[in-house]
C-alpha positions as CSV (number, residue, x, y, z in Angstrom):
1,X,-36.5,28.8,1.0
2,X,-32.6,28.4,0.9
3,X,-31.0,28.6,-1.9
4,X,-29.7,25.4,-3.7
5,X,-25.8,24.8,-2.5
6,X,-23.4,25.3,-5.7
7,X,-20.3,23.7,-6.4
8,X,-17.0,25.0,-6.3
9,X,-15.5,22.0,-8.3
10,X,-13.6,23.2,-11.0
11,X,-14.9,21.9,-14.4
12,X,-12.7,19.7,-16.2
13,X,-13.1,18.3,-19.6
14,X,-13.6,14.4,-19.8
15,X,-11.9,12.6,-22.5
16,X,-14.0,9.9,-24.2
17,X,-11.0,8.8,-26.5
18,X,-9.4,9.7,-29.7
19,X,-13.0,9.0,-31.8
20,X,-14.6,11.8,-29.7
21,X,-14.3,15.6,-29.4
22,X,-15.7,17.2,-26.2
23,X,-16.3,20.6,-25.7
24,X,-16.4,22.3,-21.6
25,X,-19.3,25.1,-21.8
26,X,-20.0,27.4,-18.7
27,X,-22.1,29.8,-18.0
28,X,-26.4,30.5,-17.6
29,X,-29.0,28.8,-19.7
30,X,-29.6,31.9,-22.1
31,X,-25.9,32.5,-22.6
32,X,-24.9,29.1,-23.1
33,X,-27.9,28.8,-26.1
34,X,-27.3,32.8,-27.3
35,X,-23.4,31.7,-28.4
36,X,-23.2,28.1,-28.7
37,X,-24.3,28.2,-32.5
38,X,-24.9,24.5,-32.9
39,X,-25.3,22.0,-30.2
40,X,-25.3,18.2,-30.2
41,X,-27.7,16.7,-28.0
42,X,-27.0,13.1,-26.5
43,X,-29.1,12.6,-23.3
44,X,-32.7,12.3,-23.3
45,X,-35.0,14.9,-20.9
46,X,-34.8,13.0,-17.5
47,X,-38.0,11.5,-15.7
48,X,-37.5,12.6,-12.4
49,X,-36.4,15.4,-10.1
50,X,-33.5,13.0,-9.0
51,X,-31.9,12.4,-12.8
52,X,-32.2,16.1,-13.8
53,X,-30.1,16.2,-10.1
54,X,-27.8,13.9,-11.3
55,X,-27.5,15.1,-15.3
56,X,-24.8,16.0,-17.2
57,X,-27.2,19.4,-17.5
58,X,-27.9,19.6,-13.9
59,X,-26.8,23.4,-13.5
60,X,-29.2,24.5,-16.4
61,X,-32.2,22.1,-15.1
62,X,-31.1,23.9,-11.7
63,X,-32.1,27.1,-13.1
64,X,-35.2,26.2,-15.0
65,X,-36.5,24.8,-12.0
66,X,-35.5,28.0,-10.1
67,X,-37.2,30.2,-12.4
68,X,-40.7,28.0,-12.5
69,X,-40.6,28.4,-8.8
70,X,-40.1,31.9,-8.7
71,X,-42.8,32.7,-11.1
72,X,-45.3,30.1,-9.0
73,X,-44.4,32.2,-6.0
74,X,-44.2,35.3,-7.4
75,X,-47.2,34.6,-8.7
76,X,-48.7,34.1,-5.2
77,X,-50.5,30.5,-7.0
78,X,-50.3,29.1,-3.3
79,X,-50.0,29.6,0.8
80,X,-48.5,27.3,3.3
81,X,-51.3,25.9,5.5
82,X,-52.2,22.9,7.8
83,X,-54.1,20.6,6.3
84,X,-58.1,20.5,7.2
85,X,-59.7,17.1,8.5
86,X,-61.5,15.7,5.7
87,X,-59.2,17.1,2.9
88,X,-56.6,14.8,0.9
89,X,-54.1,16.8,-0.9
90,X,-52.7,16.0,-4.3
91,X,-49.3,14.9,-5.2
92,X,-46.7,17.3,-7.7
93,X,-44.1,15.6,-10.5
94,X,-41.9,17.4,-12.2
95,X,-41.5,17.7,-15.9
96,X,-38.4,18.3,-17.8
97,X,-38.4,19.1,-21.9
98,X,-36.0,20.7,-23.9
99,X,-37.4,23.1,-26.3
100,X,-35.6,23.4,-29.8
101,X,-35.5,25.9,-32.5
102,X,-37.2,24.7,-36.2
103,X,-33.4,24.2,-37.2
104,X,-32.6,21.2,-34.5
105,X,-30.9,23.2,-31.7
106,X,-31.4,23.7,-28.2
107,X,-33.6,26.7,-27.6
108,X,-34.7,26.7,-24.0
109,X,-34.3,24.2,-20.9
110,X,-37.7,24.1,-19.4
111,X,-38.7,22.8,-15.9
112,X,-42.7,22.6,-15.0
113,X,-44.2,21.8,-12.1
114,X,-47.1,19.6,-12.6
115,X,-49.8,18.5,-9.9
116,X,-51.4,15.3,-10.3
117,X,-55.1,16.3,-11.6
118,X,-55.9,12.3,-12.3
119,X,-56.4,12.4,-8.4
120,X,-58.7,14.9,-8.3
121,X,-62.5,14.2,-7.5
122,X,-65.1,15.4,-9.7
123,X,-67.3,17.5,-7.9
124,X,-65.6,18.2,-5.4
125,X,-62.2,19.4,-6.2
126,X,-63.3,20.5,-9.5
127,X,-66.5,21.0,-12.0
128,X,-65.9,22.2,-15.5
129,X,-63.0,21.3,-17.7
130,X,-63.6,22.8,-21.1
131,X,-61.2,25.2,-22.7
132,X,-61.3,25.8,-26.0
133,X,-58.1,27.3,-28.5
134,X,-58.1,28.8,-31.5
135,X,-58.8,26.6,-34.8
136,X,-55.7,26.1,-37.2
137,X,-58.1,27.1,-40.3
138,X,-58.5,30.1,-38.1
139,X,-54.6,30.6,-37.8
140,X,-54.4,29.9,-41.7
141,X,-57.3,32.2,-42.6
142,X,-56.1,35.2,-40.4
143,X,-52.3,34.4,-42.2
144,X,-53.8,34.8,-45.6
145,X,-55.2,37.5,-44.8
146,X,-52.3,39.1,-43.8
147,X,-50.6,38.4,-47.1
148,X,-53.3,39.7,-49.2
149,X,-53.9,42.7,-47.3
150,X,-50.1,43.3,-46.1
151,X,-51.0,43.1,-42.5
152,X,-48.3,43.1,-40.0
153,X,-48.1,39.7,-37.7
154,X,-45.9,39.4,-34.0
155,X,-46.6,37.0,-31.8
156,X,-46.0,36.7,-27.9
157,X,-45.7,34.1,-25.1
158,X,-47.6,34.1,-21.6
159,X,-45.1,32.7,-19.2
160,X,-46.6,30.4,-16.7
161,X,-50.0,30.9,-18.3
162,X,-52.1,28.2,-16.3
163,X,-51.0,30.0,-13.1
164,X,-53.3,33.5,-13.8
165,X,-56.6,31.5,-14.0
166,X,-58.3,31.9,-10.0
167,X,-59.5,29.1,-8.4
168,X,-63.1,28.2,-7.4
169,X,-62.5,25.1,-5.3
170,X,-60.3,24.4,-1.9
171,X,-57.5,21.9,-3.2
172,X,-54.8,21.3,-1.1
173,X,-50.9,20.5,-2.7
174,X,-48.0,18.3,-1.3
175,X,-45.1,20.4,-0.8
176,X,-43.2,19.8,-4.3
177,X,-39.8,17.3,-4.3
178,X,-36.7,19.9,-3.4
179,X,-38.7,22.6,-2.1
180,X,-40.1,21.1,1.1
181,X,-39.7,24.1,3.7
182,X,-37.5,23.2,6.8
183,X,-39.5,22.8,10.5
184,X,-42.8,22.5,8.1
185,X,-42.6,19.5,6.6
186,X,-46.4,18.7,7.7
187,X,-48.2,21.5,6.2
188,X,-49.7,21.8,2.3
189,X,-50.1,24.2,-0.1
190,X,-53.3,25.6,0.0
191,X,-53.9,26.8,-3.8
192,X,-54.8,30.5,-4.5
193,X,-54.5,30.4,-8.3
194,X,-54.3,26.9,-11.1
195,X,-51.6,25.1,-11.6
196,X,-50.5,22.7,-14.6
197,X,-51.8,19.7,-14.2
198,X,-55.3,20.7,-12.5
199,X,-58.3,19.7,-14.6
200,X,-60.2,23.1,-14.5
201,X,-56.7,25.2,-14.8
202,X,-57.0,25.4,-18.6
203,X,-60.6,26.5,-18.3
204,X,-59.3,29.3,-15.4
205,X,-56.7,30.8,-17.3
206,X,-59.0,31.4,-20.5
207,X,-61.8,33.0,-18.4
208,X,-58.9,35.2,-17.2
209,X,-57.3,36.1,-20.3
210,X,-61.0,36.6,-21.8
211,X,-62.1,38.6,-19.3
212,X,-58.7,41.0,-19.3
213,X,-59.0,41.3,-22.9
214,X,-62.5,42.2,-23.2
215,X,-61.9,45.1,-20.7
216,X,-59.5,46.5,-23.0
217,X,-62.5,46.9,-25.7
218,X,-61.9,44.0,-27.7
219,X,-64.8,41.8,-28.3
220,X,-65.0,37.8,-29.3
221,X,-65.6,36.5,-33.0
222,X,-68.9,34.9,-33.5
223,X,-67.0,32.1,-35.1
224,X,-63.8,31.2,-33.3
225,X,-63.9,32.4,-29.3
226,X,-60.3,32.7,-29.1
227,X,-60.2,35.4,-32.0
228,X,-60.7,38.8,-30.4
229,X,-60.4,42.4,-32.5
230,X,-60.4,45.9,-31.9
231,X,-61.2,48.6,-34.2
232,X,-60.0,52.5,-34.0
233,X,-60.6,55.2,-36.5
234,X,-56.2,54.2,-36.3
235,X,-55.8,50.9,-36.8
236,X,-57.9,47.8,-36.1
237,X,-56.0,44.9,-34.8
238,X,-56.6,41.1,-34.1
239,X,-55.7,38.6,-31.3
240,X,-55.7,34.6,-32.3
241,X,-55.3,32.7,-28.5
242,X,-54.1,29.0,-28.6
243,X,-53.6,28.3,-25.1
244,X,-50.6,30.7,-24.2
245,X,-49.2,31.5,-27.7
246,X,-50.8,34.4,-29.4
247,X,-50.6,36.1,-33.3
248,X,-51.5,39.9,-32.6
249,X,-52.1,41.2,-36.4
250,X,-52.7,44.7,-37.4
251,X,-53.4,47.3,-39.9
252,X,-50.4,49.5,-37.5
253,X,-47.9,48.8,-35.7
254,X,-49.2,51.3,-33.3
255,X,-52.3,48.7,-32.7
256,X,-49.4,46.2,-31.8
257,X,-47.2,48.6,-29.5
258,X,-50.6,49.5,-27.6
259,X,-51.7,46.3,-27.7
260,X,-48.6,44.5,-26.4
261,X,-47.9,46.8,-23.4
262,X,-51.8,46.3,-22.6
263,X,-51.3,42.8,-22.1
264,X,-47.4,42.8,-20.3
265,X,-49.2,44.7,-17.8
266,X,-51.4,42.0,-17.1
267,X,-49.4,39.0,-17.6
268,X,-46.1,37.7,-17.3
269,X,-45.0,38.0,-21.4
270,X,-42.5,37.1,-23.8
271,X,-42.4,39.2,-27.1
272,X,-41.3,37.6,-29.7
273,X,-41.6,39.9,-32.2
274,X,-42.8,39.3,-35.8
275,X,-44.0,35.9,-36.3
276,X,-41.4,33.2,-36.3
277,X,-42.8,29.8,-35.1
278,X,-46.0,29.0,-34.5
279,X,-47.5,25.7,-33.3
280,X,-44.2,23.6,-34.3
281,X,-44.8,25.2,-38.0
282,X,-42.4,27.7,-40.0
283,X,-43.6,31.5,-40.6
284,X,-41.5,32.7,-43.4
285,X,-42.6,36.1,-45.0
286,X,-40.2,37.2,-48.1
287,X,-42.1,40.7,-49.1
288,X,-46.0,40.1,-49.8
289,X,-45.5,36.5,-49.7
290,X,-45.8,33.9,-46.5
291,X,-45.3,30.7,-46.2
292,X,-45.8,27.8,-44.0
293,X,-43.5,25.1,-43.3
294,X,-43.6,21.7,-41.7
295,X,-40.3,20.3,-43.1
296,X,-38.4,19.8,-40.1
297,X,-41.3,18.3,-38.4
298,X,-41.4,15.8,-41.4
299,X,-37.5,15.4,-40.5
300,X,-38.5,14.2,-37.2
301,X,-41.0,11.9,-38.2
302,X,-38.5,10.3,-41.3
303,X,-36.3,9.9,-38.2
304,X,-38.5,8.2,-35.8
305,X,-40.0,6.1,-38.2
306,X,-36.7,5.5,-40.3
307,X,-36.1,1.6,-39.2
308,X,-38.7,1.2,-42.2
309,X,-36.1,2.3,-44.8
310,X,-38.3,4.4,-46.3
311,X,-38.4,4.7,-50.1
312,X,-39.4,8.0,-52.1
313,X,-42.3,8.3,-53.6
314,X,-44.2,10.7,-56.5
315,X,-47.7,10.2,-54.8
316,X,-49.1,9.7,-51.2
317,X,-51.5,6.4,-52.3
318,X,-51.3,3.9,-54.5
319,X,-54.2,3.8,-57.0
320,X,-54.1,-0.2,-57.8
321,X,-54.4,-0.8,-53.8
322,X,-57.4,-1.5,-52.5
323,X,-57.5,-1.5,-48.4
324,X,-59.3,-4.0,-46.1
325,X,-59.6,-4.7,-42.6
326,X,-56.9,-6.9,-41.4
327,X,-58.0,-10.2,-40.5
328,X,-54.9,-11.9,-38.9
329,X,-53.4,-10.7,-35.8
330,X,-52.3,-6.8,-35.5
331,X,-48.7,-5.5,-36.8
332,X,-47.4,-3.3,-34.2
333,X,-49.9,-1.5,-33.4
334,X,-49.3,0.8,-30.7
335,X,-46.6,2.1,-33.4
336,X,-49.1,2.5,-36.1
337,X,-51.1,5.0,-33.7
338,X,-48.1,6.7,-33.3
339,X,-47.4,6.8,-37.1
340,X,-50.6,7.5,-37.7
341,X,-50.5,10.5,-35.5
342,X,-47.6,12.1,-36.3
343,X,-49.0,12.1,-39.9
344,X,-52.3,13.2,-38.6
345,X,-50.7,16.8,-37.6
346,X,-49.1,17.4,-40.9
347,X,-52.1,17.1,-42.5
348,X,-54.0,19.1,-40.2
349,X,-51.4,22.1,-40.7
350,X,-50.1,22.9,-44.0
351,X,-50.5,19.0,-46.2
352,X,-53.3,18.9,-47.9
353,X,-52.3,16.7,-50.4
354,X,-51.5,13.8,-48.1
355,X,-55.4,13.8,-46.1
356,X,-57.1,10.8,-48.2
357,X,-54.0,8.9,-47.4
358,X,-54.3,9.3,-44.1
359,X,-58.0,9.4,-43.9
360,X,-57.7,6.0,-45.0
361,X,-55.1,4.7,-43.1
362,X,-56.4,5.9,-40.2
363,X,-59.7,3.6,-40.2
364,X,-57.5,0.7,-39.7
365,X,-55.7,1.4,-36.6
366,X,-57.8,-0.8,-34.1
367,X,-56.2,-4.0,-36.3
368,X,-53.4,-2.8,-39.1
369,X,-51.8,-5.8,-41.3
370,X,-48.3,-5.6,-43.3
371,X,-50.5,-4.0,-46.4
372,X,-51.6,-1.3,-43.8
373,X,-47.6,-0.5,-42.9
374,X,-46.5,-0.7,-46.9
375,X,-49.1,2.0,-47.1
376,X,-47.6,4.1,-44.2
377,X,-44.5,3.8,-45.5
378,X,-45.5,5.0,-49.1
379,X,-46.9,8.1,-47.3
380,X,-43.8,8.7,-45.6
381,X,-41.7,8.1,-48.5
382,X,-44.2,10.7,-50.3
383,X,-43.3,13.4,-47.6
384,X,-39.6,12.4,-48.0
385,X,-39.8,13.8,-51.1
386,X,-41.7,16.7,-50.6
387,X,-40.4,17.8,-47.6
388,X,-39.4,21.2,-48.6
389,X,-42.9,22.0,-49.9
390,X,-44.9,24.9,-48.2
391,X,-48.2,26.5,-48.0
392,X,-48.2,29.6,-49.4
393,X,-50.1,32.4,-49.6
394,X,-49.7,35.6,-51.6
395,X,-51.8,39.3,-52.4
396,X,-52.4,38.2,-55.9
397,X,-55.7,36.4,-55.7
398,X,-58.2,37.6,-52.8
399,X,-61.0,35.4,-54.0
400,X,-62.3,33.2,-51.5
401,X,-63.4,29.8,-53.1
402,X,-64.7,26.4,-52.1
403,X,-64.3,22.5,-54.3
404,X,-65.9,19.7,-52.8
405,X,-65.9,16.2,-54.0
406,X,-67.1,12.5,-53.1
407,X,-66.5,9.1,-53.9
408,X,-69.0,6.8,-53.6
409,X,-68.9,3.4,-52.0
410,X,-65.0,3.2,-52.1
411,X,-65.1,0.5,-50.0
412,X,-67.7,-2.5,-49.9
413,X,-67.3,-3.6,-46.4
414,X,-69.4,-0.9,-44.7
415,X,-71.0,0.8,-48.3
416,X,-70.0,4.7,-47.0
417,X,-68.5,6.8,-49.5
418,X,-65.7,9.4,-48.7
419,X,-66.6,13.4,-48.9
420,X,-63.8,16.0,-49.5
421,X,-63.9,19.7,-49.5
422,X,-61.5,22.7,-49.6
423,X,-61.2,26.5,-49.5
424,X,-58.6,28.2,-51.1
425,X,-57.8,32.2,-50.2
426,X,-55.0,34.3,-51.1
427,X,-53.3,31.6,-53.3
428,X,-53.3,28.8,-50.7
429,X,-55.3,26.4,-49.2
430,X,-57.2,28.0,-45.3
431,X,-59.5,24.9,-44.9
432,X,-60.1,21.3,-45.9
433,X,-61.1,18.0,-44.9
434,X,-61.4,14.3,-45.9
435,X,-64.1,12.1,-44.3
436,X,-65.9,8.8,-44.2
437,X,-69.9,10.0,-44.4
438,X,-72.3,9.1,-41.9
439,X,-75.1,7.9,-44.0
440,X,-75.0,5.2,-46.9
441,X,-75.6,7.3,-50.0
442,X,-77.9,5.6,-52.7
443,X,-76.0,7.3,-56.1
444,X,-73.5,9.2,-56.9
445,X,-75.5,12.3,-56.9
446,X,-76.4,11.5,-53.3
447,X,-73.0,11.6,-51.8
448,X,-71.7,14.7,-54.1
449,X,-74.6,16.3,-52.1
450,X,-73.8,15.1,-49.2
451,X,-70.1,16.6,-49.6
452,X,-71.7,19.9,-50.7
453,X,-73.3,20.2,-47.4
454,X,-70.8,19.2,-45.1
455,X,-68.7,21.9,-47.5
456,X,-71.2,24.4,-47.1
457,X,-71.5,24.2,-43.8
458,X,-67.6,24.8,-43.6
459,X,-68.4,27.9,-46.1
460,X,-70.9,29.4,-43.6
461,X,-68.5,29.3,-40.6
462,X,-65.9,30.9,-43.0
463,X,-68.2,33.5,-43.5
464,X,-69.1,34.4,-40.5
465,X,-65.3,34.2,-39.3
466,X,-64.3,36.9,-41.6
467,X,-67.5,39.2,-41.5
468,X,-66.4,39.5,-37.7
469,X,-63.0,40.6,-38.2
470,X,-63.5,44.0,-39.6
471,X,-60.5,43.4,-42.1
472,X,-62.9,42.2,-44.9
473,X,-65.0,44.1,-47.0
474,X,-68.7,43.7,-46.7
475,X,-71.3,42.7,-47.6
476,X,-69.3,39.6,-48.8
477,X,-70.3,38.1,-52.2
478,X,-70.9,35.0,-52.7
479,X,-68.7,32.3,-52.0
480,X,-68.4,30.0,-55.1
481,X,-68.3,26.6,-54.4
482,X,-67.4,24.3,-57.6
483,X,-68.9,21.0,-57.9
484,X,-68.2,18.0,-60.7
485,X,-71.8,16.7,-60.9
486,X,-74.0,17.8,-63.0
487,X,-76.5,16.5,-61.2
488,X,-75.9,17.9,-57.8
489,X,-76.3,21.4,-59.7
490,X,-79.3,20.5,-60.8
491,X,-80.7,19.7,-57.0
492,X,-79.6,22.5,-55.5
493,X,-81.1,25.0,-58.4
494,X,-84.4,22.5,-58.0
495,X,-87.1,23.8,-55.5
496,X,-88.9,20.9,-55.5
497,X,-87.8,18.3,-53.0
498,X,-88.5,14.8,-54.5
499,X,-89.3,11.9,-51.8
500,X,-87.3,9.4,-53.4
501,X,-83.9,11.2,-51.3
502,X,-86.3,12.1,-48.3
503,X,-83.3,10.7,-46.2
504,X,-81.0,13.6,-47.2
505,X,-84.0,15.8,-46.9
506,X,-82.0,17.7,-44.2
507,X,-79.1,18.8,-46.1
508,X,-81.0,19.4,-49.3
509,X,-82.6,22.0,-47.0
510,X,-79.9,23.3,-45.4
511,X,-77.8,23.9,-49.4
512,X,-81.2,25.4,-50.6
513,X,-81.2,27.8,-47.5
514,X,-77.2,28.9,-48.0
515,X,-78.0,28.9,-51.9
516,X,-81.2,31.7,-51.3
517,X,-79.6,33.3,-48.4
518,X,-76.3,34.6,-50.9
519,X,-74.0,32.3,-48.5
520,X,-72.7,30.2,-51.3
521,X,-73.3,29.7,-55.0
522,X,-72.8,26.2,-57.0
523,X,-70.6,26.3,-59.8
524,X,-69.7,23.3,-62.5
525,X,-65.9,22.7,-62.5
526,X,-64.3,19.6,-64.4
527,X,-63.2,16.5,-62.4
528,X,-59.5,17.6,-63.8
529,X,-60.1,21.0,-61.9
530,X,-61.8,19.7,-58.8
531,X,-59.4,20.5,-56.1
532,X,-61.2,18.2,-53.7
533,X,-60.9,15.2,-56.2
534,X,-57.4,14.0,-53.7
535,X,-59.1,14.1,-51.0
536,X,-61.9,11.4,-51.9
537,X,-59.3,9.1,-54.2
538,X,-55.6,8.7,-55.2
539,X,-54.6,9.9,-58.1
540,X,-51.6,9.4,-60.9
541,X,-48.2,11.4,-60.4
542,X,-49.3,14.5,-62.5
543,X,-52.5,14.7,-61.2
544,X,-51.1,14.9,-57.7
545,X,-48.6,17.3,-58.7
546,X,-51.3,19.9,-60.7
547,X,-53.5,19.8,-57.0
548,X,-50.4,20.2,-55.2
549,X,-49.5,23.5,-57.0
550,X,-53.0,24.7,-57.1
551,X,-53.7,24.3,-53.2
552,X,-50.7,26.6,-52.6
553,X,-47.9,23.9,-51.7
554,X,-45.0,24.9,-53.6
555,X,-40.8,24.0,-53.3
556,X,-39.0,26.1,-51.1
């Protein structure tokens, strides 16, 4: 392929007037974002192969669509060919994204070629899609662990990962826009390896990296596939997959020296040294102390969402507001997905504190009304003012501990009550949850137990997560799991089942079996101690901010 024709123009500056200041930059990609400090970004990432052309940027989309071409043919993903009579090859779009560091700049220009999987034909062009990526409890777990035990944590990127995975199928690829080859304009790409975009090339690329890794001697977690570790009379050490980003932790840094070569030799990799970013969220470690941060991803969202002049607020929910369905037309509501969303991840990651509120909202987003968007904006106001809290985890408590929680009938409409649980390791918060039940619960002793199981089962997974790791000492006690009913106790310590709850008969089963086994123990905690009681109901200001502390958030 010939090489795309440079200009010889000589740059000038434009002037845009005496109300603007423009600055002339020159050079690569990695030298213009190694010494440009801080840099002011005006254009949006463009659409097509034609605007990235015709960009104020075009020299560094130039050369991050250079260098995803020359790792697809380096990587030997396909081969020239005529197309066969019967075959119908699949079209390619290009996708441009800037990539920015936690502190607003530009990091990276990135460039990805994408084939158009929605026209391929089940059973035929492919089979299987599954893939599956490491759980974010996982990442937290494996984090707190780290603190408490003062493991070491770097992390590395697989370049081009999707393009390792081998195909099974014959699929057949239009020659992609700007790279057409001269005198064969009527031949395809016949495709050797995946490519983004294919359905099965997420599913390729993990059977790849999961058979390469388990060759090296490491061997899969019974709880989590993407977790693999190794242990040496030396050092045992830990890899946590999530598509192509990976944690490598270790009792050594000789485990991670060994174990990073292992895998360059393999793959196309990008050490990035000790953990800085992972997942969008901030990996601080200041001595036996790390943290996780979400506050410039709550930035983002304040500015997306800011046309709703968002007000602070001391808690996420408002106690004296009680939500139903909306039954006038819907308020934006292709926004209030979005909103809801972008919400959604925060919650997931490192906030806790915010997961009833969002539980909640998120029930109405088939139909929201104005009383749905005062309570959005109350939760955004909420993480306007708590912005610069973060997760974190220290060595000064290494008890693992469960709360869980329910209210019952919160809501008349559909007579379900709300569960919530939560596990707390290493000072912090690894695991929780907030969730309509499935079943209509009959007391409040009913859907306490119904929490408890849905809790335990959560406990048993945890369990078995860290019993596989080899960084945790075993046989593991008991994990306590604290409870405000009275009542519940008195179920789970009762043998005998009583037909009048036949219709949780299941789960009062399945605690009695984790109860006899060792797997978890019920303990009696005060509704004012519950650390699951915010995740079942709002609470008042200094209420929220006790739970807060206790799950781990604290100020920067």
């Amino acid at each position: 392929m010939e090489e795309p024709r440079r200009s010889t123009r000589t740059r000038k500056e434009k002037s845009l007037g005496d109300d603007f200041v423009s600055y002339l930059v020159k050079g690569s990609q990695k030298k213009v974002t190694r010494e440009v400090i801080f840099t002011i970004d005006f254009e949006d990432d463009p659409k097509t192969f034609s605007e990235a052309m015709s960009s104020r940027d075009a020299h560094l989309w130039k050369e991050a669509i250079n260098d995803e071409m020359d790792s697809i043919l380096g990587n030997g993903t396909w081969e020239l060919d005529d197309l066969p009579k019967g075959k119908i090859p699949i079209g390619s779009k290009w996708i441009f994204k800037k990539k920015y560091h936690p502190d607003g700049s530009i990091s990276a220009y990135k460039a990805r070629l994408v084939a158009k999987g929605y026209r391929q034909r089940e059973g035929i062009d492919y089979f299987d899609t599954y893939a599956p990526v490491a759980r974010i409890s996982s990442i937290r777990t494996l984090i707190a662990i780290s603190a408490l035990k003062g493991l070491y944590i770097h992390q590395m990127d697989v370049k081009t990962a999707f393009l390792n995975g081998y195909l099974n199928e014959e699929i057949y690829l239009e020659q992609p826009e700007g790279f057409v080859v001269p005198g064969q304009e009527n031949k395809v790409c016949r495709l050797i390896k995946s490519l983004y975009g294919l359905k099965q090339a997420p599913k390729q690329w993990h059977e790849r990296f999961d058979t390469t890794v388990t060759n090296f001697c490491f061997r899969h977690n019974g709880a989590d596939r993407c977790i693999y570790s190794k242990c040496t009379s030396d050092y045992t050490v830990v890899i946590c997959l999530y598509v192509d980003d990976m944690l490598i932790i270790s009792t050594d840094l000789e485990g991670i020296s060994e174990t990073k070569k292992y895998l360059s030799s393999n793959f196309k990799m990008k050490d990035l040294g000790e953990v800085d970013t992972i997942l969008g969220i901030k990996v601080k470690r200041t001595g036996s102390q790390i943290s996780l941060s979400q506050s410039h991803y709550i930035e983002k969202i304040l500015t997306k969402f800011q046309h709703l002049n968002i007000k602070e607020f001391n808690t996420p929910f408002d106690s004296c507001v009680k939500l139903g369905a909306n039954s006038g037309r819907a308020v934006a509501q292709l926004e209030y997905a979005s909103a809801i969303g972008s919400m959604m991840y925060a919650m997931h990651c490192t906030r806790p504190d915010i997961a009833f509120a969002v539980s909640k909202l998120s029930q109405h987003t088939i139909n929201p009304g104005v009383e749905h968007w005062k309570a959005v904006s109350r939760v955004l106001g909420y993480l306007k003012r708590t912005s610069k809290l973060e997760m974190t985890y220290t060595s000064s408590s290494g008890i693992l501990e469960g709360y869980s929680d329910a209210s019952w009938i919160d809501q008349t409409s559909d007579s379900k009550s709300t569960s919530g649980w939560i596990f707390t390791l290493a000072g912090g918060a690894i695991s929780w949850a907030s969730k309509r039940q499935t079943c209509i619960a009959h007391s409040t002793m009913e859907a306490e137990f119904i929490a408890l199981a849905a809790a335990g089962k959560e406990a048993e997974w945890i369990r078995d997560l860290l019993s596989d790791i080899r960084l945790w000492d075993v046989p593991m006690p008991s994990i306590p799991m604290y409870c405000d009913s009275e009542a519940t106790l008195s179920k789970v310590y009762n043998a005998v089942y009583n037909g009048k709850s036949r219709h949780i008969g299941l789960r009062h089963n399945y605690v009695r079996q984790l109860f006899e086994n060792g797997t978890i123990k019920v303990v009696f905690v005060k509704s004012s101690k519950n650390l699951a009681d915010p995740l079942t109901k709002p609470l008042t200001r200094d209420l929220v901010g006790t739970t807060t502390r206790d799950m781990g958030l604290k100020p920067q």
